[in-house]
C-alpha positions as CSV (number, residue, x, y, z in Angstrom):
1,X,-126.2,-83.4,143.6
2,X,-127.5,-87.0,143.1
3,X,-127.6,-88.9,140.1
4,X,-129.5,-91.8,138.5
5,X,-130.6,-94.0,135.7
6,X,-134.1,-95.6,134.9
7,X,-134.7,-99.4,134.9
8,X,-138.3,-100.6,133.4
9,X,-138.4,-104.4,133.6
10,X,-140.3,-105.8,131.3
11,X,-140.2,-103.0,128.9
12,X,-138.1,-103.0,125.9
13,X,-134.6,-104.0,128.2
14,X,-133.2,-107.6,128.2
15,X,-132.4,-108.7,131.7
16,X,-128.9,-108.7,131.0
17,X,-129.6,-105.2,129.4
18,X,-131.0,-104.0,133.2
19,X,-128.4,-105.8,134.6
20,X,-125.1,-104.6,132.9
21,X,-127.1,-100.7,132.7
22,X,-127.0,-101.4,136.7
23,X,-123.1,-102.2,137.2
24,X,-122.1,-99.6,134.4
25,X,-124.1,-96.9,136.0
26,X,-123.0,-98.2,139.8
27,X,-118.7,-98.3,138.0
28,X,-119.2,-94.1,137.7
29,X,-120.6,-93.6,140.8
30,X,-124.3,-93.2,139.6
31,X,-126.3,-94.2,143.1
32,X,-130.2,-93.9,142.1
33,X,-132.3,-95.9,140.3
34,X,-135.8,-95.1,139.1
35,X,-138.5,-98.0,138.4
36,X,-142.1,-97.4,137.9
37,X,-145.1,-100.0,138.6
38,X,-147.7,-97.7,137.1
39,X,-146.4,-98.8,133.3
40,X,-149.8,-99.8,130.9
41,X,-147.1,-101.5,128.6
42,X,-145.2,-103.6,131.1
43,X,-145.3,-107.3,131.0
44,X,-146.6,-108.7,134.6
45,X,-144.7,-111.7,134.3
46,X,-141.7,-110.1,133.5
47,X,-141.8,-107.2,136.0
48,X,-142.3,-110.1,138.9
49,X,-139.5,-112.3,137.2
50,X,-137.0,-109.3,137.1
51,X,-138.0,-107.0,139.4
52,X,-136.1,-109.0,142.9
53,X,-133.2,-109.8,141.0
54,X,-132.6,-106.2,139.9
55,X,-133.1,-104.6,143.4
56,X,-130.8,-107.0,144.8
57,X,-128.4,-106.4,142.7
58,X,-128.9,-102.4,143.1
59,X,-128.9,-103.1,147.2
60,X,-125.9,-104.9,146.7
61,X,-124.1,-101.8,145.3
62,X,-125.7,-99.2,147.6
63,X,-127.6,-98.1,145.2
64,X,-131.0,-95.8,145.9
65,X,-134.2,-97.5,144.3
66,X,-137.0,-95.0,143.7
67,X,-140.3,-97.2,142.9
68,X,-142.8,-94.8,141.7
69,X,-146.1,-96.5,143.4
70,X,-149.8,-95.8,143.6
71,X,-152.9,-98.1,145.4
72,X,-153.4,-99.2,142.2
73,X,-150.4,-100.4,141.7
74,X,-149.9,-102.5,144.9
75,X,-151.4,-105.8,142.6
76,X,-148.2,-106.1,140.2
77,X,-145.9,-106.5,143.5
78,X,-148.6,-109.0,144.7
79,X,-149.3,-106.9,147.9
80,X,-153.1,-106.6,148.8
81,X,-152.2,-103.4,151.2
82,X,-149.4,-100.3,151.3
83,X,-146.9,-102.4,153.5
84,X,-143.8,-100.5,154.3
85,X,-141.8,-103.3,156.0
86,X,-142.6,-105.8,152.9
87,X,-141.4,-103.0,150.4
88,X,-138.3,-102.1,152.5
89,X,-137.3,-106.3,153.1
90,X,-137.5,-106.2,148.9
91,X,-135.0,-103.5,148.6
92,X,-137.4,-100.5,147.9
93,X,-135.7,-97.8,149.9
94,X,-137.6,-94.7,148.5
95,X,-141.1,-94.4,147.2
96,X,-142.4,-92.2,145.1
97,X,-145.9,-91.5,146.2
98,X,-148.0,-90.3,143.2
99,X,-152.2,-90.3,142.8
100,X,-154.1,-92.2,145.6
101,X,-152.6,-91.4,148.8
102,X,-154.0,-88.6,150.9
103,X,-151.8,-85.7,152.9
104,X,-152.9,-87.6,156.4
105,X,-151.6,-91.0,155.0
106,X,-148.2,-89.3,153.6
107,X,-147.7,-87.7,156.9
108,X,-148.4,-91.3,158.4
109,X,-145.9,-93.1,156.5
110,X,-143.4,-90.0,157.0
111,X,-142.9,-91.4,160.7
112,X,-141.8,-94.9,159.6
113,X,-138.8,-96.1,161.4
114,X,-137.2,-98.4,158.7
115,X,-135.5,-95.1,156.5
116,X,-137.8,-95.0,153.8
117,X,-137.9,-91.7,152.0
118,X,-141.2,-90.2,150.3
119,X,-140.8,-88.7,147.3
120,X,-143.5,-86.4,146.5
121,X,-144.9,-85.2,142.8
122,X,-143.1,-82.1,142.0
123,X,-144.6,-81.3,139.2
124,X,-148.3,-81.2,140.4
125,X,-147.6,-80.0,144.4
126,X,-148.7,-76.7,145.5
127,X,-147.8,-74.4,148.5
128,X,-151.9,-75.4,149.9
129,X,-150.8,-78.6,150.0
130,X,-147.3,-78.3,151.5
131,X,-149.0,-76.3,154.4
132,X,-151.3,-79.1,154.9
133,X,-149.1,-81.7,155.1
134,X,-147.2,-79.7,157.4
135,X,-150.5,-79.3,159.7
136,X,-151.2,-82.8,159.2
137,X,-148.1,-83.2,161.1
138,X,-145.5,-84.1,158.2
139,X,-142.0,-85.1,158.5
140,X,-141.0,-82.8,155.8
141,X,-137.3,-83.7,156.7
142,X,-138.5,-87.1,155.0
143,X,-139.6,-85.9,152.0
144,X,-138.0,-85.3,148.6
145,X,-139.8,-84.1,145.3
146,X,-139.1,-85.4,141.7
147,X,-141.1,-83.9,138.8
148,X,-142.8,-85.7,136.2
149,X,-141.4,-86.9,133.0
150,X,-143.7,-87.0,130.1
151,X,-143.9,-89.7,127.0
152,X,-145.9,-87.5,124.6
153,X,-144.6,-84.8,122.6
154,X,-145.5,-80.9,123.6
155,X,-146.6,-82.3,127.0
156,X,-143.4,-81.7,129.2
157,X,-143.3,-78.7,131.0
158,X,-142.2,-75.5,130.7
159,X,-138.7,-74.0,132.0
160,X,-140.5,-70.9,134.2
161,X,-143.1,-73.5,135.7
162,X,-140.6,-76.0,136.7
163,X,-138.3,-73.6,138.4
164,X,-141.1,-71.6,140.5
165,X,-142.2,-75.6,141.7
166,X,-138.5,-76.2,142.8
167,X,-138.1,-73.2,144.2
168,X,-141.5,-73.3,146.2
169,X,-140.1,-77.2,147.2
170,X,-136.7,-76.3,148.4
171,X,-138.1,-73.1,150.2
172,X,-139.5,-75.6,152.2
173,X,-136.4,-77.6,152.5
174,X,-137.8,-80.6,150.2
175,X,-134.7,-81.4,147.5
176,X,-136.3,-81.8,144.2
177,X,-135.3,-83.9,141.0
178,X,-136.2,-84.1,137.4
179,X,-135.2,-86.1,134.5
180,X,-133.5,-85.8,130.8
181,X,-134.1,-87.9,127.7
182,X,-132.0,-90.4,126.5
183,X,-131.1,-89.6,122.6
184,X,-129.7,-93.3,122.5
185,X,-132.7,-95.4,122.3
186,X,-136.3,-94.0,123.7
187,X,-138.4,-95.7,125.6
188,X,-141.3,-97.4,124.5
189,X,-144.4,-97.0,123.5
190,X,-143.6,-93.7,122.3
191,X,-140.4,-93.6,122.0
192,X,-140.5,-89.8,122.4
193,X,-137.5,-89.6,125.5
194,X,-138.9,-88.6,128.5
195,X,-137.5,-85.2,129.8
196,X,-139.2,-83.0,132.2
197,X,-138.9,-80.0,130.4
198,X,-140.4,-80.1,126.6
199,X,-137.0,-77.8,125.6
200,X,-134.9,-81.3,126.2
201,X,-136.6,-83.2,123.4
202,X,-135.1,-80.7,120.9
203,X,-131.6,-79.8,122.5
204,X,-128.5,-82.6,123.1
205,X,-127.9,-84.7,126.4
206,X,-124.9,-82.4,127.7
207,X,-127.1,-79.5,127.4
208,X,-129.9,-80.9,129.3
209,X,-128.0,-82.0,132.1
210,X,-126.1,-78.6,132.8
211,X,-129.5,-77.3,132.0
212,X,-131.3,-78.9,135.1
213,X,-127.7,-78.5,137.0
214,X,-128.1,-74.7,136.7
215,X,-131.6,-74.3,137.5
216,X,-130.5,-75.9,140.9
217,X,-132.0,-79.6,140.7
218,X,-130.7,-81.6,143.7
219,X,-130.9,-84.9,141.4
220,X,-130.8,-85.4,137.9
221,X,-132.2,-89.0,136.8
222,X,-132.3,-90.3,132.9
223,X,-135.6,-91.6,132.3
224,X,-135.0,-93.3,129.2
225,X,-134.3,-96.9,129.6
226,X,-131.0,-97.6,127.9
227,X,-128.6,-94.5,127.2
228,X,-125.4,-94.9,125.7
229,X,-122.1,-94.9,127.9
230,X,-121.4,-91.3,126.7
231,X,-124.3,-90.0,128.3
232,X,-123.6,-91.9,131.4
233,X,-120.5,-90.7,131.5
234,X,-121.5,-87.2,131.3
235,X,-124.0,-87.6,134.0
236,X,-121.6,-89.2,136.2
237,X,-119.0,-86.1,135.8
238,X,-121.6,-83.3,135.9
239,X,-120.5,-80.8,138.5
240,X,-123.7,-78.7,139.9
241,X,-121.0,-76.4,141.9
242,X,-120.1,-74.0,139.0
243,X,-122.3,-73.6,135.8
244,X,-121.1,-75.1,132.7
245,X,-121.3,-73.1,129.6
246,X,-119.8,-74.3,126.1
247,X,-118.5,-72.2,123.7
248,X,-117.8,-72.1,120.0
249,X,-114.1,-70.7,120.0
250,X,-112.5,-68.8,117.5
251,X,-109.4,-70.0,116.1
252,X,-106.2,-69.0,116.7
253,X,-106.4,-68.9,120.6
254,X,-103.0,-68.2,122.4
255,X,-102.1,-70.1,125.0
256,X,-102.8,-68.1,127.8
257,X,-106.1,-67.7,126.2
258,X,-106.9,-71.3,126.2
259,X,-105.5,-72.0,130.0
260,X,-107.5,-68.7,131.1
261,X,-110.5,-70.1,129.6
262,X,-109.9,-73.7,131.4
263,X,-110.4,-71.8,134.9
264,X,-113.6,-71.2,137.0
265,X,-114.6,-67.7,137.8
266,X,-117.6,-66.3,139.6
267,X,-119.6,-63.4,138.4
268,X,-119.4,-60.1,139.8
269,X,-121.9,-59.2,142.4
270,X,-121.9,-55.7,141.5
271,X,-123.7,-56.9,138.5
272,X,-123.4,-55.2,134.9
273,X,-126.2,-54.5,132.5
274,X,-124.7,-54.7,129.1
275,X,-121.8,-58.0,130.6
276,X,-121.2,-60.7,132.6
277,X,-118.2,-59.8,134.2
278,X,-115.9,-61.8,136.4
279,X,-114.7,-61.5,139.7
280,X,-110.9,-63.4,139.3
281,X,-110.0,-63.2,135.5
282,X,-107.6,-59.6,135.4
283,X,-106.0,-61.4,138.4
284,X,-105.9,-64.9,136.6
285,X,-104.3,-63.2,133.7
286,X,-101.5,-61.2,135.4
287,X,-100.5,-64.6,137.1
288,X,-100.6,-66.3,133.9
289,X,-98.3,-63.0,131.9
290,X,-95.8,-63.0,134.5
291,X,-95.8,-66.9,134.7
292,X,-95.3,-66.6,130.8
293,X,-92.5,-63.6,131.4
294,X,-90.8,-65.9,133.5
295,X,-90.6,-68.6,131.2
296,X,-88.8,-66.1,128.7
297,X,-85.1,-65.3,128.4
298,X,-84.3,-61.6,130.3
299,X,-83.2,-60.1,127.2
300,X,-86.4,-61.0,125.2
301,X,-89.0,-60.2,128.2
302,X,-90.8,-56.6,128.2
303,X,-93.5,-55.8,130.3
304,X,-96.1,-58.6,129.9
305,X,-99.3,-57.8,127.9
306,X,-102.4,-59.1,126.3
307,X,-101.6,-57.8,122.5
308,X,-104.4,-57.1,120.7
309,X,-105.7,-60.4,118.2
310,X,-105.0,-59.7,114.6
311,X,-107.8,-59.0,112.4
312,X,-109.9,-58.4,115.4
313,X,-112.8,-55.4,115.6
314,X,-115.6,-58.1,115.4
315,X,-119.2,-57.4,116.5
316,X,-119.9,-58.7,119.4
317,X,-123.6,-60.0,119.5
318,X,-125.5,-61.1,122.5
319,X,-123.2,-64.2,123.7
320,X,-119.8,-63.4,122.9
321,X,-117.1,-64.4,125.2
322,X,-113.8,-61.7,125.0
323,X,-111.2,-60.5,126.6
324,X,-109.6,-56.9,127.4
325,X,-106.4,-56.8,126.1
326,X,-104.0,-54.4,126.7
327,X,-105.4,-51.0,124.7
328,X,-108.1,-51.1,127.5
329,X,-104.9,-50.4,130.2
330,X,-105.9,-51.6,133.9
331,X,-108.6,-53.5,132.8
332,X,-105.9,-55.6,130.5
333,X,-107.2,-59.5,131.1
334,X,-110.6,-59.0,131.9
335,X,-113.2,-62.0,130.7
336,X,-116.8,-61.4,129.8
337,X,-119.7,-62.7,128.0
338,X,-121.8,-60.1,126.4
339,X,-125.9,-60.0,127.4
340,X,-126.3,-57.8,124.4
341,X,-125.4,-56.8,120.6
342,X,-122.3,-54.2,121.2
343,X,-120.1,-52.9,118.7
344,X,-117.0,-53.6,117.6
345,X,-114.2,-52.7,120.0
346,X,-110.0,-53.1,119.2
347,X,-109.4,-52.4,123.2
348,X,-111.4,-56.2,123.5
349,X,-110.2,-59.5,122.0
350,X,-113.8,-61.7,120.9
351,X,-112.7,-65.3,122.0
352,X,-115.7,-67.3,120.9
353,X,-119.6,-67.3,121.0
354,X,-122.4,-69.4,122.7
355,X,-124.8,-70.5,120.5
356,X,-128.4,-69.5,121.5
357,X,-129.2,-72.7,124.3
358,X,-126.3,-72.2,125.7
359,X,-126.9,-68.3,126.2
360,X,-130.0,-69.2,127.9
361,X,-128.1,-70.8,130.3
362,X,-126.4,-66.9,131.4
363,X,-129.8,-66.2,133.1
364,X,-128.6,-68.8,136.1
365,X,-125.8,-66.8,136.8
366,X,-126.5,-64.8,139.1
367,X,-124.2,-62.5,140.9
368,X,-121.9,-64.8,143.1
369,X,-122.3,-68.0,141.2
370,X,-119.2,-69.6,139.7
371,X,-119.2,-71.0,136.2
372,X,-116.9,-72.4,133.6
373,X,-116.3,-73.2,129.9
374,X,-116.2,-76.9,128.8
């Protein structure tokens, strides 16, 4: 999974802003950058002034610069024509081909022989135009997708409608991106964020990240302007392998609670209706009991067991993370997250509880897929 910031000069960022946003971002491995010359707002002057300065500086740490770039737009970079060579000899390595340019011309400037990557508008392709561009003779091994992000409130897009266009994209091996708000200081004019799905406006930064993660976006980009180093940091140690789920614990965890909850399991793939169920965790937890066993004097240690937590018998609504302890015999150690409300149960130990984002998170796991609790 690739990651990367946004950089909008001469909008609301100091130079020294871009610049130390740049080297911060490039420190924790971050290796794409994301400018746009289709801006309203953005000062000419400015843009021209920065613009060289900050690609040199992002060339100069091998950093990816994604210019998104129409016809129109050619005037701010003082170009009277598309010319490949002139963008590439600036430090523009990937361009973002949005309104104006025609599925012959795209398929044209797929065959360049300087490595410049297309990136194509996620949000607005559709499989009658991926077929053309592949009769048109495309290098679709060229191409990349990014969806849209989108200033205005209520205009992002939808969860269901971004993952059928990412799935349609990487079906036809295009890797697809999409961005998440910064909560630190939106962009101007609107000052809105700018997410790609209208659910990250209301939700927090980790969240949106190991949102996009799960649905299976090959790169994740910030499109806000300046986020704070916690978010960076976040982005920088997101891990697409495993989804990441974060609970609300319950007191009182044991210790081989806590260090069984600090592994990553995979879900069944005989898959249950009522549970998600794990593939490793009775194993993990015989490891850890005999590990603990071991650790005990021989006239203290019985047979190792998962006792059952005092007080317990809670509900367990839709979202509850437990454990079988050892009432429930063989199955002694097994993790799962209930789908649905069940009843209390004094075979099963309730751990903690996802709040409701992060249940809708459980849809992504499908049977085979690993995930973890942070």
């Amino acid at each position: 999974m690739e990651k990367g910031i946004s950089i909008y000069p001469g909008l609301d960022n100091t130079r020294e802003e871009n610049l130390a946003l740049i080297q911060a971002a490039a420190r924790l491995g971050i290796s794409r950058i994301f400018t746009s010359l289709q801006i309203p707002e953005t000062h000419k002057e400015t843009f021209r002034q920065q613009l060289d300065e900050l690609l040199q500086l992002a060339n100069t740490l091998n950093m990816d610069v994604i210019s998104d770039i129409s016809p129109a737009s050619l005037e701010l970079l003082g170009m009277e024509e598309l010319s490949l060579p002139r963008l590439c000899q600036r430090g523009l390595r990937t361009l973002r081909l949005d309104d104006g340019f025609t599925t012959a011309q795209i398929a044209e400037l797929s065959h360049n022989g300087l490595g410049i990557r297309l990136q194509l508008n996620a949000s607005v392709l559709n499989e009658a135009a991926l077929k053309e561009l592949q009769q048109q003779g495309c290098r679709l091994d060229r191409l990349e997708a990014l969806h849209n992000f989108f200033p205005r409130e209520n205009t992002g897009l939808s969860e269901s409608f971004a993952l059928q266009k990412t799935h349609l994209l990487q079906s036809y091996g295009i890797r697809t991106g999409a961005f998440v708000p910064s909560f630190a200081r939106p962009r101007s004019p609107l000052k809105a964020g700018l997410p790609t799905l209208e659910l990250h406006r209301e939700t927090g930064f980790s969240f949106a990240i190991r949102h996009l993660a799960a649905m299976g976006m090959d790169c994740i980009l910030i499109g806000d302007s300046l986020p704070e180093g916690q978010e960076l940091s976040a982005l920088a140690g997101l891990d697409g392998s495993a989804v990441a789920l974060k609970p609300e614990w319950l007191p009182g965890l044991t210790p081989l609670e806590k260090e069984l909850c600090s592994q990553v399991f995979t879900a069944r793939p005989d898959e249950a209706r009522d549970v998600l169920r794990t593939t490793e965790s009775r194993r993990l937890a015989a490891q850890l009991l005999q590990k603990q066993a071991q650790g005990k004097n021989s006239s203290e240690s019985n047979s190792p067991a998962i006792a059952p937590r005092q007080g317990q018998g809670l509900p367990r609504p839709a979202g509850t993370i437990t454990l079988d302890n050892q009432l429930y015999q063989r199955y002694q150690g097994e993790l799962q997250i209930t789908r649905t409300d069940l009843p209390p149960d004094r075979r099963i130990n309730v751990l903690g509880h996802l709040s409701a984002p992060e249940q809708r998170l459980l849809k992504y796991i499908s049977p085979g897929r690993q995930f973890r609790f942070i």
